[in-house]
Backbone as JSON Lines, residues from 0, in Angstrom:
{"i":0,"aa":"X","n":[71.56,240.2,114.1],"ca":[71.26,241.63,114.02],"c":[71.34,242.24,115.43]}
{"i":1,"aa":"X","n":[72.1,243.36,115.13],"ca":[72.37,243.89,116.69],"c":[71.14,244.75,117.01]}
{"i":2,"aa":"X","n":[70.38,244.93,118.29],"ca":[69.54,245.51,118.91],"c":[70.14,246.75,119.77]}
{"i":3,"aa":"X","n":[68.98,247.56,119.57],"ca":[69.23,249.0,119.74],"c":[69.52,249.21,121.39]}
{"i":4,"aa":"X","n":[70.2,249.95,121.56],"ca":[70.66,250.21,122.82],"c":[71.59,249.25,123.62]}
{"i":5,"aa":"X","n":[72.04,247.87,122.43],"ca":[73.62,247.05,122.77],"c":[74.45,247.82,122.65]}
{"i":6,"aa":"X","n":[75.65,247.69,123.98],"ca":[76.66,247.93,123.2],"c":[77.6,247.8,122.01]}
{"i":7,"aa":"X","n":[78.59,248.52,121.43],"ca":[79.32,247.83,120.11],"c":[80.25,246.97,120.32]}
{"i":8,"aa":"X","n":[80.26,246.15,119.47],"ca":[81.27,245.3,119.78],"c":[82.93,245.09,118.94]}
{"i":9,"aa":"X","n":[83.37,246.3,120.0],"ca":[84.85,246.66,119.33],"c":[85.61,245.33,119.1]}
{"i":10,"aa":"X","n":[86.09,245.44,117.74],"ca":[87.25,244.24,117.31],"c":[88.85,244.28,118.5]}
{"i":11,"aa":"X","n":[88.98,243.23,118.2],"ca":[90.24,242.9,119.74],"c":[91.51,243.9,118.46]}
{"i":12,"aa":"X","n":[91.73,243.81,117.38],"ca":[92.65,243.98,116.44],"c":[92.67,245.84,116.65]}
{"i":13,"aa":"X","n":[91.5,246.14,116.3],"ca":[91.59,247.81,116.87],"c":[91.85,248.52,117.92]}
{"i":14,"aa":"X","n":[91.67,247.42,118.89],"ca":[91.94,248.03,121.06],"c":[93.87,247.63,120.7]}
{"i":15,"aa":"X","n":[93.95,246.44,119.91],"ca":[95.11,246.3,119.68],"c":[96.29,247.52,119.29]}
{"i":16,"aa":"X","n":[96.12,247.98,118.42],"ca":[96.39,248.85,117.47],"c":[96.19,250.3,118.07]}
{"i":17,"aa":"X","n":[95.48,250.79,118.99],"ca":[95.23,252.06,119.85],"c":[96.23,251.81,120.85]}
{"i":18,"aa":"X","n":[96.42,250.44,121.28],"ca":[97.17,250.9,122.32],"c":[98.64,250.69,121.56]}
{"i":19,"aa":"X","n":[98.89,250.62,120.73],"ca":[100.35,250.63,120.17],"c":[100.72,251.75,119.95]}
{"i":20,"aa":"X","n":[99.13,252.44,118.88],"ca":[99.59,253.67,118.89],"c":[99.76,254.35,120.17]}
{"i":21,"aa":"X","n":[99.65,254.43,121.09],"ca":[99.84,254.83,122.35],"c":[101.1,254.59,123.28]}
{"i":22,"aa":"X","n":[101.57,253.53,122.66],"ca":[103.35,253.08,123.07],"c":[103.97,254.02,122.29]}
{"i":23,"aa":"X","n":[103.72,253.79,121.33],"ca":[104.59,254.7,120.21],"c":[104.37,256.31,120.19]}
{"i":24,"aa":"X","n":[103.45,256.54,120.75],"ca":[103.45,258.2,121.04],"c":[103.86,258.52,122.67]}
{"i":25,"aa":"X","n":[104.05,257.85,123.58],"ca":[104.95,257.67,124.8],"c":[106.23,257.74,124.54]}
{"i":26,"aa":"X","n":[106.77,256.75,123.45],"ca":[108.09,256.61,123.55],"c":[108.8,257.87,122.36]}
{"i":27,"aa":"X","n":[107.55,257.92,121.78],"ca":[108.53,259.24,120.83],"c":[108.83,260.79,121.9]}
{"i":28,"aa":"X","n":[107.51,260.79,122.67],"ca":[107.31,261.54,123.35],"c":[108.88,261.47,124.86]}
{"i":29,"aa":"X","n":[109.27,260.57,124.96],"ca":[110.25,260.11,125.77],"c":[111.86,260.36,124.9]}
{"i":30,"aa":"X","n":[111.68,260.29,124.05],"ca":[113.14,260.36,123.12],"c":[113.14,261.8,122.67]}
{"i":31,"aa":"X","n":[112.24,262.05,122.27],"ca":[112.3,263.66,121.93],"c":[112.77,264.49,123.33]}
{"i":32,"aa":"X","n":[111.97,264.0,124.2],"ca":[112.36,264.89,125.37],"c":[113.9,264.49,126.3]}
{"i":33,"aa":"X","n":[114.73,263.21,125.88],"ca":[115.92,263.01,126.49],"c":[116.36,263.44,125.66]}
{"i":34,"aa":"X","n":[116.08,263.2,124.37],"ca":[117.13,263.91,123.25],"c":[117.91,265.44,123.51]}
{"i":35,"aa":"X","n":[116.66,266.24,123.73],"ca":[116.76,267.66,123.57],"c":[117.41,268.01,124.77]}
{"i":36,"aa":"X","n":[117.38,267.28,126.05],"ca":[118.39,267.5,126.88],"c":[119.63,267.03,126.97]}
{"i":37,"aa":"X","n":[119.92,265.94,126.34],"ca":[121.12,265.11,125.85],"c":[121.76,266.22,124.99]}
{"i":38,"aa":"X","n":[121.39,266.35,123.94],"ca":[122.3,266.49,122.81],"c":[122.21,267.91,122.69]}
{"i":39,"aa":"X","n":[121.34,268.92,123.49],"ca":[121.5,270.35,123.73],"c":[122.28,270.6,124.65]}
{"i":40,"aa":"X","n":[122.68,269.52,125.98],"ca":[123.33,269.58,126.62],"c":[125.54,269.42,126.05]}
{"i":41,"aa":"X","n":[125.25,268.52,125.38],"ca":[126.56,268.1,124.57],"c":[127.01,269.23,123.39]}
{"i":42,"aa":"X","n":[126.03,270.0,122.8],"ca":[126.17,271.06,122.06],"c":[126.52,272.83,123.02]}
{"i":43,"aa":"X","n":[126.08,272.87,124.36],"ca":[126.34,273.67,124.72],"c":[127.93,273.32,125.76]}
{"i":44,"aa":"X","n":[128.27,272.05,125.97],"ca":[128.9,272.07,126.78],"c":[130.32,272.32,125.5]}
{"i":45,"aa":"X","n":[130.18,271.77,124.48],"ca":[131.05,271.63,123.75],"c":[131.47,272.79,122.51]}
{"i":46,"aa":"X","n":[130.18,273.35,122.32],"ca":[130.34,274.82,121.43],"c":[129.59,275.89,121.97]}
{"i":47,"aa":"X","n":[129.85,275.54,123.13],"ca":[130.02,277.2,123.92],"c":[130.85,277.09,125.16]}
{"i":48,"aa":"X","n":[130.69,276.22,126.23],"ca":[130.75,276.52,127.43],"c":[132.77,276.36,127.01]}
{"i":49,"aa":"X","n":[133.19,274.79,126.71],"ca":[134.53,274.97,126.58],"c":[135.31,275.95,125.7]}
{"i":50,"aa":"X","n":[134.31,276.58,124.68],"ca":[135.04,277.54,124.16],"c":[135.24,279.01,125.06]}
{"i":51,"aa":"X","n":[134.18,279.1,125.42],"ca":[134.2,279.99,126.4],"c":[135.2,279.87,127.51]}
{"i":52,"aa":"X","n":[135.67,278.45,127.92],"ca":[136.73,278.88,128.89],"c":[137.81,278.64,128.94]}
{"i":53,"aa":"X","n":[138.18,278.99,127.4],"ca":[139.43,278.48,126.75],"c":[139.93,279.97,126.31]}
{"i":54,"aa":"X","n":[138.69,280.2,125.49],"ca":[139.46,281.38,124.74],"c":[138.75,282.92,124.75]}
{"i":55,"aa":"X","n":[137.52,283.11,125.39],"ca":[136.44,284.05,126.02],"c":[136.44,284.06,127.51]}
{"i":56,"aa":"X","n":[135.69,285.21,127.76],"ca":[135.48,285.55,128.56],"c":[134.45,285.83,129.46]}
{"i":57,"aa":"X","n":[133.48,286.12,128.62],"ca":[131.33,286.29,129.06],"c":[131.67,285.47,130.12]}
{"i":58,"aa":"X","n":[131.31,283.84,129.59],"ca":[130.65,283.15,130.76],"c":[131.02,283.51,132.48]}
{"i":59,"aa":"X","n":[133.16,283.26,131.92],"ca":[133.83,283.53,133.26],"c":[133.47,284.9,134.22]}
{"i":60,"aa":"X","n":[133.13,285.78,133.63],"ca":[132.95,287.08,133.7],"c":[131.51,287.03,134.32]}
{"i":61,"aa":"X","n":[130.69,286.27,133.93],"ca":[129.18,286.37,134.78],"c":[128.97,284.89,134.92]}
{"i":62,"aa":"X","n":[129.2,284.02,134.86],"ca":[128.54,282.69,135.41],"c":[129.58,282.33,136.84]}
{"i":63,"aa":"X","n":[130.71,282.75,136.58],"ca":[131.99,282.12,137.71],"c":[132.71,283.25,138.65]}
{"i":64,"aa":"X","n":[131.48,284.39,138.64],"ca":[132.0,285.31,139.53],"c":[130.62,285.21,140.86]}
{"i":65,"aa":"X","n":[131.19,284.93,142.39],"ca":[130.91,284.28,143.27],"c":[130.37,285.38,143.98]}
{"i":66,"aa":"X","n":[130.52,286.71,143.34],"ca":[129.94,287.77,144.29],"c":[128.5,288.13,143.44]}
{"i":67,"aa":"X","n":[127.95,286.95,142.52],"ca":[126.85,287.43,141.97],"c":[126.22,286.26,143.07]}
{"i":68,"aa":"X","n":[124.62,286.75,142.77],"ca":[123.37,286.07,143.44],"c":[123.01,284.73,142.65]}
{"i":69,"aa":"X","n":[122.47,284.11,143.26],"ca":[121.31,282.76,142.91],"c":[120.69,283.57,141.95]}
{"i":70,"aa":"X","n":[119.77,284.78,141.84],"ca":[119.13,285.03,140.71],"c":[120.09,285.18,139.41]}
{"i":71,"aa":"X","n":[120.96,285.7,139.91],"ca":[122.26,286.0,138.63],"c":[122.58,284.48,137.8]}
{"i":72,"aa":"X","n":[123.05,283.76,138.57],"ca":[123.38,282.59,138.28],"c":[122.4,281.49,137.59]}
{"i":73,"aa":"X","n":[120.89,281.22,138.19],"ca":[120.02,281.26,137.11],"c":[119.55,281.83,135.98]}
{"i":74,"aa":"X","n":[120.14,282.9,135.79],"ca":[119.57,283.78,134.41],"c":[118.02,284.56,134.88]}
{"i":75,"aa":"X","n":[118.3,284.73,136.0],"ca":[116.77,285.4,135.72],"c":[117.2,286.72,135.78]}
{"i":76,"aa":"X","n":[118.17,287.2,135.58],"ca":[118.8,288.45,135.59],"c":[117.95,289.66,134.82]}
{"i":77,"aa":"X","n":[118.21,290.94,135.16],"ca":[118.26,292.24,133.77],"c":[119.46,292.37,133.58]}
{"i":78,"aa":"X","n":[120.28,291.81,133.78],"ca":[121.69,292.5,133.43],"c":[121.97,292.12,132.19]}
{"i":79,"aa":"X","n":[122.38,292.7,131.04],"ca":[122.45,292.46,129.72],"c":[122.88,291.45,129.49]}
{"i":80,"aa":"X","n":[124.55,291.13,129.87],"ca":[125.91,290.05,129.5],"c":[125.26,288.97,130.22]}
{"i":81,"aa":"X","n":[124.5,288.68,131.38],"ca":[123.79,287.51,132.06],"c":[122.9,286.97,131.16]}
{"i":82,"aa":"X","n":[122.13,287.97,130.75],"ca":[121.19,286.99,129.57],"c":[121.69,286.87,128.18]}
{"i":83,"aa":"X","n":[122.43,287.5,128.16],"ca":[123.39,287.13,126.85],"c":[123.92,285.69,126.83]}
{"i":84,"aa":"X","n":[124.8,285.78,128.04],"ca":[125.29,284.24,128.22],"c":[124.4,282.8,128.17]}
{"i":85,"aa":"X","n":[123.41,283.37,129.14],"ca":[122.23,282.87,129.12],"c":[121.75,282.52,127.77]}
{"i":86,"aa":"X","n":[121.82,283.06,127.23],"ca":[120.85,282.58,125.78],"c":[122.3,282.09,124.72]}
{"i":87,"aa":"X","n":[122.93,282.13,124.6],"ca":[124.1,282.07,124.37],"c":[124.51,280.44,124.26]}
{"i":88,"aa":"X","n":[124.19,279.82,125.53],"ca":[124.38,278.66,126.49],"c":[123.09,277.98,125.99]}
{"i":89,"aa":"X","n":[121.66,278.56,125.77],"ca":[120.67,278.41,125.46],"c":[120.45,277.42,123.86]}
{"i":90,"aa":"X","n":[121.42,278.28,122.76],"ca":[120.53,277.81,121.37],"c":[121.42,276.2,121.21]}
{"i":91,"aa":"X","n":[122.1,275.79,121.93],"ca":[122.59,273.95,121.23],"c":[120.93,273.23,121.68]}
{"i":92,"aa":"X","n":[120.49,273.5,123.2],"ca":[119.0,273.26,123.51],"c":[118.06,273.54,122.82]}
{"i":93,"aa":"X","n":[117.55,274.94,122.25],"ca":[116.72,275.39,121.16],"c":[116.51,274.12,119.66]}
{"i":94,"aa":"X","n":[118.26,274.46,119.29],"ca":[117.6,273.86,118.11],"c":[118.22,272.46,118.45]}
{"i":95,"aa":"X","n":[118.61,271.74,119.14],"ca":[117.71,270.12,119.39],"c":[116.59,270.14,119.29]}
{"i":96,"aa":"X","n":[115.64,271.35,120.13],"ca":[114.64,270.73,120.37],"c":[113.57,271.09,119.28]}
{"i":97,"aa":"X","n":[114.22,271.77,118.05],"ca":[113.47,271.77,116.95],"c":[113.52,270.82,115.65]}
{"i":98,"aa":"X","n":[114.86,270.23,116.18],"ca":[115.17,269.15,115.35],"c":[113.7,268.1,115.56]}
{"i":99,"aa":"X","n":[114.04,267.78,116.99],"ca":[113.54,266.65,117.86],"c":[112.17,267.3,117.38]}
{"i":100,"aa":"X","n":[111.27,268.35,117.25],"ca":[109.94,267.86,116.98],"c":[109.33,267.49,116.4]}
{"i":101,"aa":"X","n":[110.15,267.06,115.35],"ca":[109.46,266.67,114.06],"c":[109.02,264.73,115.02]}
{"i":102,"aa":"X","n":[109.92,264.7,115.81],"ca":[109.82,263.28,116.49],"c":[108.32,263.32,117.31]}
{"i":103,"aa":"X","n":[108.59,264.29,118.01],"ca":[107.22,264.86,118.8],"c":[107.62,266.12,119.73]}
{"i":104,"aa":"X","n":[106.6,267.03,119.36],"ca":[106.63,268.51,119.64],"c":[106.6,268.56,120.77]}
{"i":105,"aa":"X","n":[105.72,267.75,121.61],"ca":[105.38,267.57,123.23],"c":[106.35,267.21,123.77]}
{"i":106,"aa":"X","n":[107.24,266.61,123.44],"ca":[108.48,265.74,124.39],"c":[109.55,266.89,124.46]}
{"i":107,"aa":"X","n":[109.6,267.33,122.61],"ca":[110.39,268.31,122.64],"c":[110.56,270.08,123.73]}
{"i":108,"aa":"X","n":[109.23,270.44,123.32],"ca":[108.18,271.17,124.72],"c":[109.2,270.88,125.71]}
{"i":109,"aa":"X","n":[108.52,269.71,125.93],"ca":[108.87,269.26,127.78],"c":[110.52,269.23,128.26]}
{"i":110,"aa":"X","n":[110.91,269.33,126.91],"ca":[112.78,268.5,127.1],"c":[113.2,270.02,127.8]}
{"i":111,"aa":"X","n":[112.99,271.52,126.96],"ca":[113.27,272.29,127.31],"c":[112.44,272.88,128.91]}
{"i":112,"aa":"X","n":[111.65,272.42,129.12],"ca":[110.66,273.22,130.46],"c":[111.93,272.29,131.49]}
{"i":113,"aa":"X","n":[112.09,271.01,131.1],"ca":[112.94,270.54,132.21],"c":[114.05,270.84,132.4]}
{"i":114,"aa":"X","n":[114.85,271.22,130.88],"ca":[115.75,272.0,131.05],"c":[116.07,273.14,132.02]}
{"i":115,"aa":"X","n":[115.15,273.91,131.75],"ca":[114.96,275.79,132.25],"c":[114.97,275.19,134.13]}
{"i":116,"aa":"X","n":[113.87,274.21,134.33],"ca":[114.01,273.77,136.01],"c":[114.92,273.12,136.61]}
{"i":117,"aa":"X","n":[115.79,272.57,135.63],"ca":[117.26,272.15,136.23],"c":[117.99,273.44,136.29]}
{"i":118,"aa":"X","n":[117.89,274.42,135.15],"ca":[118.92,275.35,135.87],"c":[118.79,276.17,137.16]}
{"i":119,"aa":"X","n":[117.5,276.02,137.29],"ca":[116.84,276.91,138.64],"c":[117.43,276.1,139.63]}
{"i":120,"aa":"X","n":[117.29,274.4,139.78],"ca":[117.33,273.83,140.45],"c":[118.91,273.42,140.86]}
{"i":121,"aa":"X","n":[119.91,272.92,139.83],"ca":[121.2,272.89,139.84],"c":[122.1,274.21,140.86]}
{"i":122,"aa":"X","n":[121.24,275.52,140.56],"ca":[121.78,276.85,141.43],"c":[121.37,276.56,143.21]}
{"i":123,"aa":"X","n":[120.59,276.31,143.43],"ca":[120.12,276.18,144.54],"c":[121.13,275.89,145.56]}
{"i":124,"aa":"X","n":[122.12,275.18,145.71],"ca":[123.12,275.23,146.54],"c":[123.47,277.02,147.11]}
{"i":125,"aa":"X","n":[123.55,277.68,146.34],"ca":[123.62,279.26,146.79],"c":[122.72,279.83,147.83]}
{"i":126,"aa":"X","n":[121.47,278.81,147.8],"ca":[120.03,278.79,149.11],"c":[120.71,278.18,150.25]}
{"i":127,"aa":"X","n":[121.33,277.57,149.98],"ca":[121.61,276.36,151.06],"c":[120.74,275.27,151.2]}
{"i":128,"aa":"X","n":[120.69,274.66,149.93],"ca":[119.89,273.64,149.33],"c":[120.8,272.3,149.62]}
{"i":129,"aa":"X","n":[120.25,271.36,150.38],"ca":[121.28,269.83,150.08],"c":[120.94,268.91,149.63]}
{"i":130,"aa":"X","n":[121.08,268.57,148.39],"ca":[120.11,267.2,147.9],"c":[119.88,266.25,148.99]}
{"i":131,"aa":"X","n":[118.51,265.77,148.8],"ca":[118.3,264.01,150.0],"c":[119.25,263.11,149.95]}
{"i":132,"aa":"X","n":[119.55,262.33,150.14],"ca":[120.3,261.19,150.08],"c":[119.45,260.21,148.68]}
{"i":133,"aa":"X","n":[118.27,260.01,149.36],"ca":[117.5,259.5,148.15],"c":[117.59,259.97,147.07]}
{"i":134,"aa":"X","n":[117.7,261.17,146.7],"ca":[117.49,261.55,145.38],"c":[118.92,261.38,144.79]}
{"i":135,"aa":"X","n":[120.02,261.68,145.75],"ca":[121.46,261.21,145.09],"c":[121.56,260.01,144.59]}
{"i":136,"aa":"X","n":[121.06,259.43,145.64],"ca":[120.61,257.73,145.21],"c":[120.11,257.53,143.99]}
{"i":137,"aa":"X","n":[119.35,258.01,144.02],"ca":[118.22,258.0,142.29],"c":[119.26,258.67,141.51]}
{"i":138,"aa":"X","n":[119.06,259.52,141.34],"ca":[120.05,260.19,140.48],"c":[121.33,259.94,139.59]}
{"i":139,"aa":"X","n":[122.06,259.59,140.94],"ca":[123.75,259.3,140.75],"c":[123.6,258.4,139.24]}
{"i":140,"aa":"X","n":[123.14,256.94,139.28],"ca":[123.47,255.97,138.27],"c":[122.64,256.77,136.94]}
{"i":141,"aa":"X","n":[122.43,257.81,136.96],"ca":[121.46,258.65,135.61],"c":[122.46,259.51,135.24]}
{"i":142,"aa":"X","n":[124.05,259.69,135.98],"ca":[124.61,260.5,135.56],"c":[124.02,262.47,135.59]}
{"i":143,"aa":"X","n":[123.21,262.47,136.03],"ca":[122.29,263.6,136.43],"c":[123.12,264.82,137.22]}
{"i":144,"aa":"X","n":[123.78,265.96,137.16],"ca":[124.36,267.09,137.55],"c":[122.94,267.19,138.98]}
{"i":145,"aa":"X","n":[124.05,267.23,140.23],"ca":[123.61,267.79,141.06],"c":[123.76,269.36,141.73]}
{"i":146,"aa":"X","n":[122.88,269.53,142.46],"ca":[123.52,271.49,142.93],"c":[124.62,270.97,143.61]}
{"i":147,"aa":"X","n":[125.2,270.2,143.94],"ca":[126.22,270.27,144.65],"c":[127.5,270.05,143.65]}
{"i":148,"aa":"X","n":[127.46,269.34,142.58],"ca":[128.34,269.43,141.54],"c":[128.19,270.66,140.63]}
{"i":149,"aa":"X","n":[127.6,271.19,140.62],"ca":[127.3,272.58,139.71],"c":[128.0,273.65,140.52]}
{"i":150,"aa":"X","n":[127.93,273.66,141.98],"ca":[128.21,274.51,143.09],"c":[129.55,274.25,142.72]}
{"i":151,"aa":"X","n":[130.17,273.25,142.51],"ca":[131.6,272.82,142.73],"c":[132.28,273.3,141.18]}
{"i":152,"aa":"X","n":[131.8,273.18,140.35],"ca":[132.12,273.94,138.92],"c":[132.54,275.51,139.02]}
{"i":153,"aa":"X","n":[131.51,275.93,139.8],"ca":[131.33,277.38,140.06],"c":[132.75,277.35,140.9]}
{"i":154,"aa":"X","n":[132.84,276.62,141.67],"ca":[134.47,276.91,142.45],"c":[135.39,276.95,141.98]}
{"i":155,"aa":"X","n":[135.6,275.75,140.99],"ca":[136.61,275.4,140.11],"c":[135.77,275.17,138.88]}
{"i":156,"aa":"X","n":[136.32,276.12,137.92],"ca":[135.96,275.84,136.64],"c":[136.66,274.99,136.04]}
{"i":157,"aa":"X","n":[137.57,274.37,136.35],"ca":[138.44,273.15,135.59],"c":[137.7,271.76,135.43]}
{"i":158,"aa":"X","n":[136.61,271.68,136.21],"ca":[135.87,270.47,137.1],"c":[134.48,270.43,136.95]}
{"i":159,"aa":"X","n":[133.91,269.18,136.54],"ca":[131.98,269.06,136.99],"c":[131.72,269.68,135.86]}
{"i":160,"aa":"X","n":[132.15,269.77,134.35],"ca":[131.84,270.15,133.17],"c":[130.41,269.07,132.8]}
{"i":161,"aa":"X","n":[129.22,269.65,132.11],"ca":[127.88,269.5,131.61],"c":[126.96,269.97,132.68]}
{"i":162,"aa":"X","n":[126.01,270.09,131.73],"ca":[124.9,271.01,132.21],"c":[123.43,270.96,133.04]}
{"i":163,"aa":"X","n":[123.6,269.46,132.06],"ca":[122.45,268.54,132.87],"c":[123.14,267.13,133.49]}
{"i":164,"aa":"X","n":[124.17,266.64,132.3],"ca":[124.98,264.9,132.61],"c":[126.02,264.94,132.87]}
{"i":165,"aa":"X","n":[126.49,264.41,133.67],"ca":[127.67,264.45,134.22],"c":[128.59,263.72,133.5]}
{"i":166,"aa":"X","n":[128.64,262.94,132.23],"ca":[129.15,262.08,131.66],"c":[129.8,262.7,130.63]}
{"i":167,"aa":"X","n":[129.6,264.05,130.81],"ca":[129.9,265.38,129.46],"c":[131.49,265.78,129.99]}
{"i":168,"aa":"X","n":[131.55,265.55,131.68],"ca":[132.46,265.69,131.9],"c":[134.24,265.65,131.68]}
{"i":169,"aa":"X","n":[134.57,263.92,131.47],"ca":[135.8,263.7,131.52],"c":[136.11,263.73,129.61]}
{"i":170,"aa":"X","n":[135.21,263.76,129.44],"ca":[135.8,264.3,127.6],"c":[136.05,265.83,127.58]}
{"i":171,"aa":"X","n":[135.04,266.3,128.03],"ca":[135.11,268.03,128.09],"c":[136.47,268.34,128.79]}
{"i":172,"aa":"X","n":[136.66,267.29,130.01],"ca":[138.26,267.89,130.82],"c":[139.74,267.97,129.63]}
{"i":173,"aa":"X","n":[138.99,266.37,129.02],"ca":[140.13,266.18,128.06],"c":[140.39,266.72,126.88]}
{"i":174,"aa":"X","n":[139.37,267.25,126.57],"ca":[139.34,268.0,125.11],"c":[140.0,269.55,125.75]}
{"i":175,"aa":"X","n":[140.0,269.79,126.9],"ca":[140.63,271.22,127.56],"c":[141.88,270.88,127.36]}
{"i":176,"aa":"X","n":[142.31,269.76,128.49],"ca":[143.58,269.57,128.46],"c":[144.5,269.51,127.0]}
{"i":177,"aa":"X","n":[144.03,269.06,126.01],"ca":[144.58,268.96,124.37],"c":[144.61,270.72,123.81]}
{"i":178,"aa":"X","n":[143.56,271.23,123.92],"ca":[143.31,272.67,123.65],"c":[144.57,273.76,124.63]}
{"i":179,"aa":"X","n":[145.09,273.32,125.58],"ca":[145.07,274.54,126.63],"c":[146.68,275.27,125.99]}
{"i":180,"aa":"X","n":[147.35,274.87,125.16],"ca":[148.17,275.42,124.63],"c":[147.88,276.48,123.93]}
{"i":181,"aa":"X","n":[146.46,276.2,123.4],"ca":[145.9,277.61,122.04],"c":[145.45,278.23,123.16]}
{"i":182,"aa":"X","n":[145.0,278.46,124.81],"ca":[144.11,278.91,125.2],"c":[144.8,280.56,125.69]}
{"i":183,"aa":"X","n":[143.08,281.41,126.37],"ca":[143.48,282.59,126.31],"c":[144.66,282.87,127.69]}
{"i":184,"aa":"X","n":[144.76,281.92,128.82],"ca":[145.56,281.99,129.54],"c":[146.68,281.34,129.58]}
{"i":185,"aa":"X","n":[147.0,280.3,127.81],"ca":[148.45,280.37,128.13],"c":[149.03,281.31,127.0]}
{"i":186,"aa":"X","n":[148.16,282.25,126.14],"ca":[148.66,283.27,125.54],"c":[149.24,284.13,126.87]}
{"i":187,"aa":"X","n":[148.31,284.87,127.54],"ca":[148.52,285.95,128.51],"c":[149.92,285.3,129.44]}
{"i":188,"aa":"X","n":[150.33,283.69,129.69],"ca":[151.39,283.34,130.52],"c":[152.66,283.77,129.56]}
{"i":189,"aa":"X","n":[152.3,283.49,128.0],"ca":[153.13,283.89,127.85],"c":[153.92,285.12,126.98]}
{"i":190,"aa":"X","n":[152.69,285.9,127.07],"ca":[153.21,287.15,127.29],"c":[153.89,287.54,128.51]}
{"i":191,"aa":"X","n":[153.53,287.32,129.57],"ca":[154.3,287.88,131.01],"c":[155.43,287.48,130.82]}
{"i":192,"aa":"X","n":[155.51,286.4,130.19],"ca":[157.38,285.75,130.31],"c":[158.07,286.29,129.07]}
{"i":193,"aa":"X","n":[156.93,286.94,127.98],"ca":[158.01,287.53,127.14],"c":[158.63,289.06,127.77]}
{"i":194,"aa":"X","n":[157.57,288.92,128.37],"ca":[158.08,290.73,129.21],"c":[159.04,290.37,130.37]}
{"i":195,"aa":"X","n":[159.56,289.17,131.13],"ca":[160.22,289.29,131.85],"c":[161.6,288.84,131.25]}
{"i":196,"aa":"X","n":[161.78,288.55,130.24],"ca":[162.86,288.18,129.92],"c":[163.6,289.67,129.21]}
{"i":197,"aa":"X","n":[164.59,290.3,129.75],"ca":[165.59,291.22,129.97],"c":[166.37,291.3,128.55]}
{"i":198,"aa":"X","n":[166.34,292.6,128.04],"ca":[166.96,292.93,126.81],"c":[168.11,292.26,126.6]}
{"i":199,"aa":"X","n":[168.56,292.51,125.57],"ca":[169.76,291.88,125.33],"c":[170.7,293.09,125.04]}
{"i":200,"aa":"X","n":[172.04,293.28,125.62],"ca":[172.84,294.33,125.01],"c":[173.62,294.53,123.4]}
């Protein structure tokens, strides 16, 4: 008979079992939140951003014009077409991350807050921001978009395609390269060459 003011004496099978549940709400909490940057990232790079620079115009028009600001370029804009794009670029992220909460709401939460601080953070080259060495270090083998590869997109839009992974890249180049026959600049090439070619008598 236990006496008053012992402690209880928790079963090893229940400390067991708390802390599992506790792996298992870490790791859902961990997948929900790579997910929603993964696969919001692969949804915007792929049904918006390459459509956009194939056969539109928005993004080119406000994300890849060099006489806008760091605020422009993050979206923290008022300018209408900036947050248009912005949100635009936004819903493949959204609804991952509503898929993903049914996995866990918190990870999902978090997938997008990290999202929103990579884009702040990816712009920063426009500060005159230079990543550490260390953090390239860290980084690099994560496939992770740096400001200095984002900076370099912004130069050349042909190049440094995804948003957060850099691994979005050489499919996105190649799925351009297959597309660029339907695209809006080899319509416009070849209109100019239908206009330079000289009546016939």
């Amino acid at each position: 008979m236990r006496r008053t003011g012992e402690p209880k004496c928790v079963p090893a099978w229940y400390i067991g079992a708390v802390q599992l549940q506790s792996i298992a709400a870490a790791m859902t909490f961990v997948i929900a939140l790579i997910g929603t940057l993964a696969v919001g990232d692969f949804g915007s790079t792929f049904f918006y951003h390459i459509p956009q620079h194939l056969w539109f115009t928005l993004h080119l028009r406000t994300h890849h014009d060099r006489r806008r600001s760091y605020v422009d370029h993050a979206v923290i804009s008022t300018n209408p077409a900036i947050l248009l794009d912005g949100f635009l670029g936004a819903i493949p992220y959204l609804a991952a991350a509503a898929l993903l909460a049914r996995v866990s709401w918190q990870g999902a939460v978090a997938g997008l807050v990290v999202g929103q601080l990579h884009v702040w953070w990816r712009h920063t080259s426009q500060l005159g921001w230079k990543t550490p060495a260390r953090v390239k270090a860290a980084l690099r083998p994560l496939a992770v978009v740096l400001p200095e590869d984002h900076d370099d997109h912004h130069r050349n839009p042909d190049i440094e395609f995804g948003d957060i992974f850099r691994f979005y890249d050489a499919p996105a180049r190649a799925l351009i390269v297959r597309l660029a026959h339907t695209s809006r600049r080899a319509r416009n090439a070849g209109r100019r060459a239908t206009r330079r070619v000289p009546a016939r008598a």
